[in-house]
VEXTORZA-382777 format. One record per residue (C-alpha): x, y, z. Coordinates in steps of 0.25 Angstrom, whole numbers, plus 5000, padded with zeros to 4 digits. Example, Ala and Ser with C-alpha at 12.3 -4.5 7.8 and 13.67 -1.06 7.14 Angstrom:
<r><east>5049</east><north>4982</north><up>5031</up></r>
<r><east>5055</east><north>4996</north><up>5029</up></r>
// end
This chain:
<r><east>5530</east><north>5236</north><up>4332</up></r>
<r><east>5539</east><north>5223</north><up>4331</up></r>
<r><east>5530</east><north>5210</north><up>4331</up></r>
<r><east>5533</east><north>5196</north><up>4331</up></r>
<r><east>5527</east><north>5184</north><up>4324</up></r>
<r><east>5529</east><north>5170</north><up>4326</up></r>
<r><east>5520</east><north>5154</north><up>4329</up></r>
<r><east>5521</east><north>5143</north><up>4332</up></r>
<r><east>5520</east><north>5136</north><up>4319</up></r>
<r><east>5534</east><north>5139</north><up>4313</up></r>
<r><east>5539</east><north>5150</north><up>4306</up></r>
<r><east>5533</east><north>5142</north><up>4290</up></r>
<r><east>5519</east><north>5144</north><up>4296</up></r>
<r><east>5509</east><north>5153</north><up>4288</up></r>
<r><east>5502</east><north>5158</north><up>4300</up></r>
<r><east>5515</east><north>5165</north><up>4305</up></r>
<r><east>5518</east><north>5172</north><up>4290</up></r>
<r><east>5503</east><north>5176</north><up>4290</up></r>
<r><east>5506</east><north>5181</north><up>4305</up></r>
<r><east>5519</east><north>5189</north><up>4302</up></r>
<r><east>5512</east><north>5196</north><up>4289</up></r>
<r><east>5500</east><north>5201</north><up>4295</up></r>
<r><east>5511</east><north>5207</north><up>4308</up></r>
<r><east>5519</east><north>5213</north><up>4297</up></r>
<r><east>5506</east><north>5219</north><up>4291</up></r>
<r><east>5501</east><north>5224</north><up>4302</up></r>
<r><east>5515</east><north>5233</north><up>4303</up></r>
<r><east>5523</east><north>5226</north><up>4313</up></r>
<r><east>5538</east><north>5224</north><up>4313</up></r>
<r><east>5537</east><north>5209</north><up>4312</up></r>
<r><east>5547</east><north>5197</north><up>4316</up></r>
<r><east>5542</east><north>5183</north><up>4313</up></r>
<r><east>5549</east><north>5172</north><up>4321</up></r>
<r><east>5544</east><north>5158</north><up>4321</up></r>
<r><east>5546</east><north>5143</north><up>4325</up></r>
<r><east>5552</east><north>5137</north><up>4314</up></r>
<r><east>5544</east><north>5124</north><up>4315</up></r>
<r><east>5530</east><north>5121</north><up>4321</up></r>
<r><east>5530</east><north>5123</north><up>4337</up></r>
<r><east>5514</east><north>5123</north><up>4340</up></r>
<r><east>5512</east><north>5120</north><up>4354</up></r>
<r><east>5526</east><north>5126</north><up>4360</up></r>
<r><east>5518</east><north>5137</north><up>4369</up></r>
<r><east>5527</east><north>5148</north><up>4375</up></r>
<r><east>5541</east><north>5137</north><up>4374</up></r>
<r><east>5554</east><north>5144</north><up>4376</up></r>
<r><east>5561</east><north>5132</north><up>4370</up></r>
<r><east>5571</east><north>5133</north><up>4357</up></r>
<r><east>5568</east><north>5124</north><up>4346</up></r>
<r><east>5582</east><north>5119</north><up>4343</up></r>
<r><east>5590</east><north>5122</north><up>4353</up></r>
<r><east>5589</east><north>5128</north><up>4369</up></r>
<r><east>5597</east><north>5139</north><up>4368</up></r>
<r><east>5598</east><north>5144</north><up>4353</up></r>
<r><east>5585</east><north>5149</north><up>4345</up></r>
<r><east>5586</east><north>5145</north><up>4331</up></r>
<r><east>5581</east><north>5158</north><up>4322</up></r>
<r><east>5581</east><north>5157</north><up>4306</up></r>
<r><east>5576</east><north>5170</north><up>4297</up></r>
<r><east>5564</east><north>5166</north><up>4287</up></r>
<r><east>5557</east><north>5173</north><up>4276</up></r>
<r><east>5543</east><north>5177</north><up>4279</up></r>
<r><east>5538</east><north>5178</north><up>4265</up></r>
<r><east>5529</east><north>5193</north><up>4262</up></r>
<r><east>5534</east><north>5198</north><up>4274</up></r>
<r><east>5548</east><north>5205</north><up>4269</up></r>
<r><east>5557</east><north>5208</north><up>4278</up></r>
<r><east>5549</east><north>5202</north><up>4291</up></r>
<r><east>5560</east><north>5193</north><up>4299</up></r>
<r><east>5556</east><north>5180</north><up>4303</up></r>
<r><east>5563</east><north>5169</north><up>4311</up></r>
<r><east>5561</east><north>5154</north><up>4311</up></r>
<r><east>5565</east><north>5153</north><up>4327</up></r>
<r><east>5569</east><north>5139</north><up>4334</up></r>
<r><east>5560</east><north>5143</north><up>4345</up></r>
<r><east>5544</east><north>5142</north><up>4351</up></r>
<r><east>5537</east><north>5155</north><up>4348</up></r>
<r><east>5536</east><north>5160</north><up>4362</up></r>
<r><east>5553</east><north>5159</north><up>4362</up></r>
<r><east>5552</east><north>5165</north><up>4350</up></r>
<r><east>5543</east><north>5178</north><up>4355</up></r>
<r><east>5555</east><north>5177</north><up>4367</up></r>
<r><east>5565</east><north>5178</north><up>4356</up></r>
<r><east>5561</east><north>5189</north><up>4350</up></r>
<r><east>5557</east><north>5197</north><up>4362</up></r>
<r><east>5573</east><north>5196</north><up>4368</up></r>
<r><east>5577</east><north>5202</north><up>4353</up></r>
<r><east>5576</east><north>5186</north><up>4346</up></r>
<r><east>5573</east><north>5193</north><up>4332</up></r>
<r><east>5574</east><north>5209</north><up>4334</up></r>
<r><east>5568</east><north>5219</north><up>4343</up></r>
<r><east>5559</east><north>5211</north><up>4350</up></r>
<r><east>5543</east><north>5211</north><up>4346</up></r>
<r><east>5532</east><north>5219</north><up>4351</up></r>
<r><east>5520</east><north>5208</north><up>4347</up></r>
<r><east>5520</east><north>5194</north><up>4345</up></r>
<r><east>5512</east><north>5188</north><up>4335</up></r>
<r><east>5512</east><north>5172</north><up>4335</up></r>
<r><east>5505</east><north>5164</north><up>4323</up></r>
<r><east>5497</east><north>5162</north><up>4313</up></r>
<r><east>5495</east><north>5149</north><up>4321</up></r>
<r><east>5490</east><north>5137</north><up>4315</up></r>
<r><east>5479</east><north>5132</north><up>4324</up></r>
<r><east>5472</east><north>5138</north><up>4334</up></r>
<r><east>5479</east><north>5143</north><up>4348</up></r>
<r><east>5465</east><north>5143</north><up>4358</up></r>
<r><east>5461</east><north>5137</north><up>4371</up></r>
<r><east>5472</east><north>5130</north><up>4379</up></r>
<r><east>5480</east><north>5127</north><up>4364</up></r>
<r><east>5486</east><north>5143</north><up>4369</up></r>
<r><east>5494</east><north>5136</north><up>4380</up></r>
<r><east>5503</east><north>5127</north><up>4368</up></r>
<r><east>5502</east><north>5138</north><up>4356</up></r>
<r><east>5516</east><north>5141</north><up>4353</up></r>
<r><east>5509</east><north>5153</north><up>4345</up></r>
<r><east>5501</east><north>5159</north><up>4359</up></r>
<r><east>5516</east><north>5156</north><up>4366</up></r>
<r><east>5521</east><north>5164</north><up>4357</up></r>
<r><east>5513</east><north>5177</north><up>4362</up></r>
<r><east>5515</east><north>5174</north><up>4376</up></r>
<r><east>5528</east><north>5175</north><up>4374</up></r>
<r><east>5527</east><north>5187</north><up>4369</up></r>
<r><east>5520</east><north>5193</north><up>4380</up></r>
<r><east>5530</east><north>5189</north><up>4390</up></r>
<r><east>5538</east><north>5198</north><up>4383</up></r>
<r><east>5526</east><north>5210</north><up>4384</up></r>
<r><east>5521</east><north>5207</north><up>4369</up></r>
<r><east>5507</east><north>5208</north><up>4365</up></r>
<r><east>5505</east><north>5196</north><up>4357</up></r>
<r><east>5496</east><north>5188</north><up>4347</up></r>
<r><east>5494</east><north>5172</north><up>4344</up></r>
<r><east>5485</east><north>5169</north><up>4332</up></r>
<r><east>5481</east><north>5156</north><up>4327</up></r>
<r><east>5474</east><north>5150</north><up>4315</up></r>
<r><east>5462</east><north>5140</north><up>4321</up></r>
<r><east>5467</east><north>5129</north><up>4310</up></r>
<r><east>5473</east><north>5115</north><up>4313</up></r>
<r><east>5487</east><north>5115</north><up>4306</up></r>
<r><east>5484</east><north>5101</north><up>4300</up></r>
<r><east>5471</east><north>5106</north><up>4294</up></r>
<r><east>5471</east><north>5109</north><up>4279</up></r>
<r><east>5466</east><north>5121</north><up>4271</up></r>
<r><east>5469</east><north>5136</north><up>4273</up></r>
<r><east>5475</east><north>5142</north><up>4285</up></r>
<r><east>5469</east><north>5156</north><up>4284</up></r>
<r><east>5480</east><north>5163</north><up>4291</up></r>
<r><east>5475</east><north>5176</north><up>4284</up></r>
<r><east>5463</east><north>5176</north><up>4295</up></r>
<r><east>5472</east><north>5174</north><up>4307</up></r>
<r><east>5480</east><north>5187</north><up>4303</up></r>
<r><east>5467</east><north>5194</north><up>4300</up></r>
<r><east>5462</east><north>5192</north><up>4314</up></r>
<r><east>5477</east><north>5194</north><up>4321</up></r>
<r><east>5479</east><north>5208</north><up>4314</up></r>
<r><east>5469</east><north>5217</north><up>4323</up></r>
<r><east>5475</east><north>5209</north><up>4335</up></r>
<r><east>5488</east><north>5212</north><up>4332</up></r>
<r><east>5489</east><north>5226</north><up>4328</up></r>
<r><east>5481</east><north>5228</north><up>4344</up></r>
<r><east>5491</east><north>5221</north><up>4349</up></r>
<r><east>5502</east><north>5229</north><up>4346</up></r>
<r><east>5497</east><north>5240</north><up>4352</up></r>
<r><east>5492</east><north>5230</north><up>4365</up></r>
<r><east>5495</east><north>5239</north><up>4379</up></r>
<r><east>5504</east><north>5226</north><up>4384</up></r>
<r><east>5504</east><north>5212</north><up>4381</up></r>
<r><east>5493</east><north>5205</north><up>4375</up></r>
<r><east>5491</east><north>5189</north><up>4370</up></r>
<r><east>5482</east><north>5187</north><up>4360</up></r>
<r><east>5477</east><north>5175</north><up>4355</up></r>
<r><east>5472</east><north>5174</north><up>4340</up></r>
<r><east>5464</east><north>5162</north><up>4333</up></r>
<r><east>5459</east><north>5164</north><up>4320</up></r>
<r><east>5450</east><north>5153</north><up>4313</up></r>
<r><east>5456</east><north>5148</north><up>4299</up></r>
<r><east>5444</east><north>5155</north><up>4291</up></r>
<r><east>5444</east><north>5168</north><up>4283</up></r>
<r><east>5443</east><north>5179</north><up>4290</up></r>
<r><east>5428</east><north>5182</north><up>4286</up></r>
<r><east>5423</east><north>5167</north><up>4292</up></r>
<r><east>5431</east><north>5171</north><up>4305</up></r>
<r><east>5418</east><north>5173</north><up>4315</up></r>
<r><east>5424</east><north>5183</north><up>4323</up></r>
<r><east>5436</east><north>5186</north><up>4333</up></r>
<r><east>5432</east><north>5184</north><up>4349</up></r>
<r><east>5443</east><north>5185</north><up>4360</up></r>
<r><east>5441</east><north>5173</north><up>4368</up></r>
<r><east>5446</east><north>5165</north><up>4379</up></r>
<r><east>5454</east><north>5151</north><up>4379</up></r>
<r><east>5448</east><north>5142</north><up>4376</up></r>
<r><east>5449</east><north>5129</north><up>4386</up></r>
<r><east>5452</east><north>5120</north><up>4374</up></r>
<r><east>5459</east><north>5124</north><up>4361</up></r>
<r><east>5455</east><north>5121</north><up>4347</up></r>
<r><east>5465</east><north>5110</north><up>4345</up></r>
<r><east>5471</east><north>5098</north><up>4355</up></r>
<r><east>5480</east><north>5088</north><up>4354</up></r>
<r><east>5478</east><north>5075</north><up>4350</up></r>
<r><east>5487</east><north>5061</north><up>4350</up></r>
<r><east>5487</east><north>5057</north><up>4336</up></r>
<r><east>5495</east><north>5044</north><up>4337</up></r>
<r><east>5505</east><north>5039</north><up>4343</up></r>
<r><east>5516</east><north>5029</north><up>4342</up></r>
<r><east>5529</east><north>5023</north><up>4349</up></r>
<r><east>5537</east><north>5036</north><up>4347</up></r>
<r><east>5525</east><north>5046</north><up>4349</up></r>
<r><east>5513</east><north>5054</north><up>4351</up></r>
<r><east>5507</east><north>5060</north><up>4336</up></r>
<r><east>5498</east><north>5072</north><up>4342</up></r>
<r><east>5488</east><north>5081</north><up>4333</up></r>
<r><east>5481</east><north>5094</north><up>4334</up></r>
<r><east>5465</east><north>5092</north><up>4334</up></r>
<r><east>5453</east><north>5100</north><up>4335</up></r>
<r><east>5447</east><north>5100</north><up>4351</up></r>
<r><east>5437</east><north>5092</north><up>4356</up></r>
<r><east>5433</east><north>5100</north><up>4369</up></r>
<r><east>5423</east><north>5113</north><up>4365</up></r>
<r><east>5430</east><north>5126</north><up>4369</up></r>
<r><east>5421</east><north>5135</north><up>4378</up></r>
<r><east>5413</east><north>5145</north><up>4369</up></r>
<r><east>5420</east><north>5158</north><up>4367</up></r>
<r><east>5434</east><north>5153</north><up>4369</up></r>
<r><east>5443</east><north>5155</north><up>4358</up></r>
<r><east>5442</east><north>5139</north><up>4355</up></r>
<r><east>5428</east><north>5138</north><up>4354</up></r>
<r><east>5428</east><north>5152</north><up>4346</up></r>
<r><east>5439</east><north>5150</north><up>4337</up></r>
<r><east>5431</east><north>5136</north><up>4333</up></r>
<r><east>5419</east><north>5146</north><up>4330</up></r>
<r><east>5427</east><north>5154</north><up>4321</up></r>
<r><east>5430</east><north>5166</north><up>4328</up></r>
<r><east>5445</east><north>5172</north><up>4329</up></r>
<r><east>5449</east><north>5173</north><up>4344</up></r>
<r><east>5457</east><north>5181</north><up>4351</up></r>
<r><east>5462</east><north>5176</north><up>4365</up></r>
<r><east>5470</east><north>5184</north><up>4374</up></r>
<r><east>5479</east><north>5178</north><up>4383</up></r>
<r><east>5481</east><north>5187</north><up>4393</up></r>
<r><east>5466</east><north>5187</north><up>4396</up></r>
<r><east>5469</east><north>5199</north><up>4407</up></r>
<r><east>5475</east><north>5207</north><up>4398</up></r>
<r><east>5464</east><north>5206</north><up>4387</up></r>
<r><east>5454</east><north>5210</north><up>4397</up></r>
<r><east>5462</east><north>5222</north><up>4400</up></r>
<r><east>5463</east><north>5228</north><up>4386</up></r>
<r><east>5449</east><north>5224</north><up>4380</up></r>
<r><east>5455</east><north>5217</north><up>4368</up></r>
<r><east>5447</east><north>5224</north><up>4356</up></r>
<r><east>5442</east><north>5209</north><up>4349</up></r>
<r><east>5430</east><north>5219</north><up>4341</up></r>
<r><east>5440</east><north>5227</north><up>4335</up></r>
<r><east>5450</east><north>5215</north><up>4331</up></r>
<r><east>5435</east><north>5208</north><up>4325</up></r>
<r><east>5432</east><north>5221</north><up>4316</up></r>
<r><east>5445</east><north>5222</north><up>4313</up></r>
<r><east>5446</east><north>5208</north><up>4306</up></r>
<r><east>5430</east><north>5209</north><up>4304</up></r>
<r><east>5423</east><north>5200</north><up>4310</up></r>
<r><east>5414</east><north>5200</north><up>4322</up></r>
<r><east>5422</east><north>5202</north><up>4338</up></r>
// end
């Protein structure tokens, strides 16, 4: 089973290496294609970066992972799941895998995620697929423990692939070892996300905007107000669906150990 991997976050970010290594671990026939700069908040855009009707696409090395082709790609994630479903970069893929993200994709922040656009591409084209995100503000210092992430995404993944049809899952992790982790719940959006937008300063040529924590309180037992409580969260986005197939959060909870 072919799967690809790709963000939001360009194809230097640490997430999406962590990301590609646990896929080829776990057995898949991987292809990594990514952004090759920072495109956070360009949802399921078809748009190429450079030019409208010419993808740029340049080979880089993905370091411990052999022989693993991997794509810097002029293009938004969800153009390049397109890409790759019309034979971009091979036979096309059976999985999508998008992430590690660098902060959290919950609440209404899953309507601008380039990362969640990503695996609803992919299931426009009948893939099953999986967004995960690391509950961390990319200006925050100290360690981004992207090992946790990848823990929790394994058992997700690995059900995925054998998914009777196609399945949207969203995964966010919080940035603590995986014995702190409280728990893994599937949950619903949230109303609010874990981050807003702010105006940072302005002057005569411009808006300065930042990412900052939310005011508002999420509604208990959403994946916002979880996440915040330190649970791993699992939120499908195709709620009918998910309610179909019973998805098994104990057996993904005693699979990374902790409590469902």
């Amino acid at each position: 089973m072919k799967a690809l991997v790709t963000n939001d976050d360009g194809f230097k970010s640490a997430g999406l290496h962590a990301l590609a290594e646990l896929v080829s671990e776990l057995g898949f026939e991987t292809v990594v294609a990514a952004p090759p700069v920072n495109l956070s908040g360009v949802s399921a855009s078809l748009v190429p970066l450079d030019d409208p009707d010419r993808v740029r696409v340049e080979e880089f090395d993905l370091p411990g992972l052999g022989a693993t082709p991997a794509y810097s790609v002029g293009a938004p994630p969800a153009l390049i799941v397109m890409l790759a479903m019309i034979g971009g970069f091979g036979d096309p893929p059976d999985l999508v895998l998008a992430g590690v993200n660098l902060g959290p994709n919950t609440g209404r922040s899953t309507l601008f995620s380039g990362t969640v656009g990503a695996v609803m591409a992919g299931a426009r084209f009948g893939r099953s697929g999986l967004a995960v995100s690391l509950d961390v503000r990319p200006a925050a210092e100290g360690e981004r423990i992207w090992s946790t992430a990848t823990h929790f995404a394994a058992p997700l993944t690995r059900w995925l692939a054998s998914a009777p049809g196609p399945m949207m899952l969203n995964l966010n992790v919080p940035n603590l070892s995986g014995s702190e982790v409280r728990g893994l719940r599937q949950a619903d959006l949230a109303s609010v996300g874990r981050v807003r937008t702010v105006i940072a300063g302005r002057d005569s040529t411009g808006i300065n905007i930042d990412l900052v924590p939310t005011d508002d309180e999420a509604p208990a037992g959403t994946d916002s107000a979880l996440l915040g409580e330190g649970y791993a969260t699992v939120t499908a986005l195709d709620p009918v669906r998910a309610l179909e197939w019973n998805l098994p959060i104990g057996d993904w909870a005693a699979e990374v150990g902790v409590p469902g």
